[in-house]
C-alpha positions as CSV (number, residue, x, y, z in Angstrom):
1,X,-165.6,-28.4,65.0
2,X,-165.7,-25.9,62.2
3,X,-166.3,-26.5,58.5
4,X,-166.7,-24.4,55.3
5,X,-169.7,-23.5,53.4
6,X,-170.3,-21.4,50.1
7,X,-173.2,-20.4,47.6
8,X,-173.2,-19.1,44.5
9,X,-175.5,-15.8,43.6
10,X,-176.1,-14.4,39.7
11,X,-177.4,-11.3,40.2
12,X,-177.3,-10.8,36.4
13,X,-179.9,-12.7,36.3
14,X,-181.5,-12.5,39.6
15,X,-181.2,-16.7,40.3
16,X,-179.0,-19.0,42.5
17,X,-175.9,-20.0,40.2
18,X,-176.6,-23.6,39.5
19,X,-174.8,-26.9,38.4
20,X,-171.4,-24.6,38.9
21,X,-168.5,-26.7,39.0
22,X,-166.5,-25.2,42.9
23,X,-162.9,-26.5,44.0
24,X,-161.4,-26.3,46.9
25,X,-157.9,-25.9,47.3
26,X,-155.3,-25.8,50.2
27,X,-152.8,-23.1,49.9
28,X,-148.9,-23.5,51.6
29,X,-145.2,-23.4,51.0
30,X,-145.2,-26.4,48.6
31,X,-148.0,-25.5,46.6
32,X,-151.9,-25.7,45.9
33,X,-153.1,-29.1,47.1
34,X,-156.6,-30.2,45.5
35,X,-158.9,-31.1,48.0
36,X,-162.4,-31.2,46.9
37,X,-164.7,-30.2,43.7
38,X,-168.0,-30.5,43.6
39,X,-170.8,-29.1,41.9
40,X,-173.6,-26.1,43.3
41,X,-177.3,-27.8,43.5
42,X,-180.1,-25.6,42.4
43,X,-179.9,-23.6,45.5
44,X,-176.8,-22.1,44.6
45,X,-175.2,-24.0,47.2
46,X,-173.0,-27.2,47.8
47,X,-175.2,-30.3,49.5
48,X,-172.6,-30.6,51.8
49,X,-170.1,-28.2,53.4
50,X,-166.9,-28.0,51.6
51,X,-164.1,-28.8,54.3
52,X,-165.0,-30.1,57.8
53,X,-164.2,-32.4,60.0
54,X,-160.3,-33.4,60.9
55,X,-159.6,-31.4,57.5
56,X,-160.7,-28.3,58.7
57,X,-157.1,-26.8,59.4
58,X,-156.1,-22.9,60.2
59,X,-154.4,-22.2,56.8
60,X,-154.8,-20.3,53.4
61,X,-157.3,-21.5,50.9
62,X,-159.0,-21.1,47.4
63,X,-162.3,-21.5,46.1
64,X,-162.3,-21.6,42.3
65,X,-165.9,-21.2,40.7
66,X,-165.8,-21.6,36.8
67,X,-168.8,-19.0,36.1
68,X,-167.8,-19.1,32.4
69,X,-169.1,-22.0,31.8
70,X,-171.8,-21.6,33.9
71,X,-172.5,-18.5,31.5
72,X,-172.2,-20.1,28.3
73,X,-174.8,-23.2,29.3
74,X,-177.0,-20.5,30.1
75,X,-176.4,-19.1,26.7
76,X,-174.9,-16.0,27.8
77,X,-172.7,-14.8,24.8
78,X,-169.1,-14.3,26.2
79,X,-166.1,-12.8,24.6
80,X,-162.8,-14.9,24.0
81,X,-161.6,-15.0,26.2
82,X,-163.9,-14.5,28.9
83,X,-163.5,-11.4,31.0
84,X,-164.3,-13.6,33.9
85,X,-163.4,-17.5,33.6
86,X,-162.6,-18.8,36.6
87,X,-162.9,-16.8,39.8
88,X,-160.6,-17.5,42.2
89,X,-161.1,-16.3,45.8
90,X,-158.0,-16.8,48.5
91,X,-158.9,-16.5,51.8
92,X,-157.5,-17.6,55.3
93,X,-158.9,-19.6,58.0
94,X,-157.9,-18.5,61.4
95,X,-160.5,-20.5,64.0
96,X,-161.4,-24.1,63.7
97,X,-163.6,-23.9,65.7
98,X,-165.9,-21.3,63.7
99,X,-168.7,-21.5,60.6
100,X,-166.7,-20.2,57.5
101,X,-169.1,-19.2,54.7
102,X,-168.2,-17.7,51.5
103,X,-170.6,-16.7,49.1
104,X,-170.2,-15.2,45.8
105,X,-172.2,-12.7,43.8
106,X,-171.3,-13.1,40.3
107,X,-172.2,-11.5,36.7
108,X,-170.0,-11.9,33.3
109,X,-168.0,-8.9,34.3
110,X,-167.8,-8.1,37.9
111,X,-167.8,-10.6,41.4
112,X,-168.4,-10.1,45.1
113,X,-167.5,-11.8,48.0
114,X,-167.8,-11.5,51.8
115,X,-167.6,-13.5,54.9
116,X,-171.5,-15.1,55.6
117,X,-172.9,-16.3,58.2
């Protein structure tokens, strides 16, 4: 059975992004369904993987990350509003079967992504 995994990377700083708050969000033709938030440990990453088990569906999803306020605890001085608030990354899950891991490299104003291993 597959699941989903992310971490969170500030390479403004050169640190794991910690205590961000991450949802998870099922994407289809009646709308964004609210699965799961939780909170990155000091890692950068989530203690447990975000989806698995019978949830694990083929199907469109979001992360949101709210690196703003991530920013601001650490003190970073941020215009209002924010250039980046909430990043929101959409991405599709084709095998149930597979490892899905999505980091994210973030700064105040630019964001990566990829597919990890």
């Amino acid at each position: 059975m597959g699941y989903l995994t992310t971490h969170v990377l500030d390479s403004a700083h050169g640190c794991p992004g910690s205590d961000i708050p991450v949802a998870l969000y099922r994407i289809s033709n009646i709308g964004r369904e609210l699965l799961q938030t939780t909170l990155t440990n000091g890692d950068g990453r989530c203690d447990q993987p975000v989806l698995e088990g019978a949830d694990f569906k083929k199907g469109v999803y979001e992360l949101v990350f709210s690196v703003g306020s991530y920013y601001r605890k650490r003190g970073v001085e941020l215009p209002e509003p924010a250039f980046l608030d909430d990043v929101v990354l959409r991405f599709g899950i084709a095998d149930e079967e597979e490892h899905y891991h999505v980091p994210l490299l973030i700064s105040p104003y630019s964001y990566s992504t990829y597919r990890g291993s």
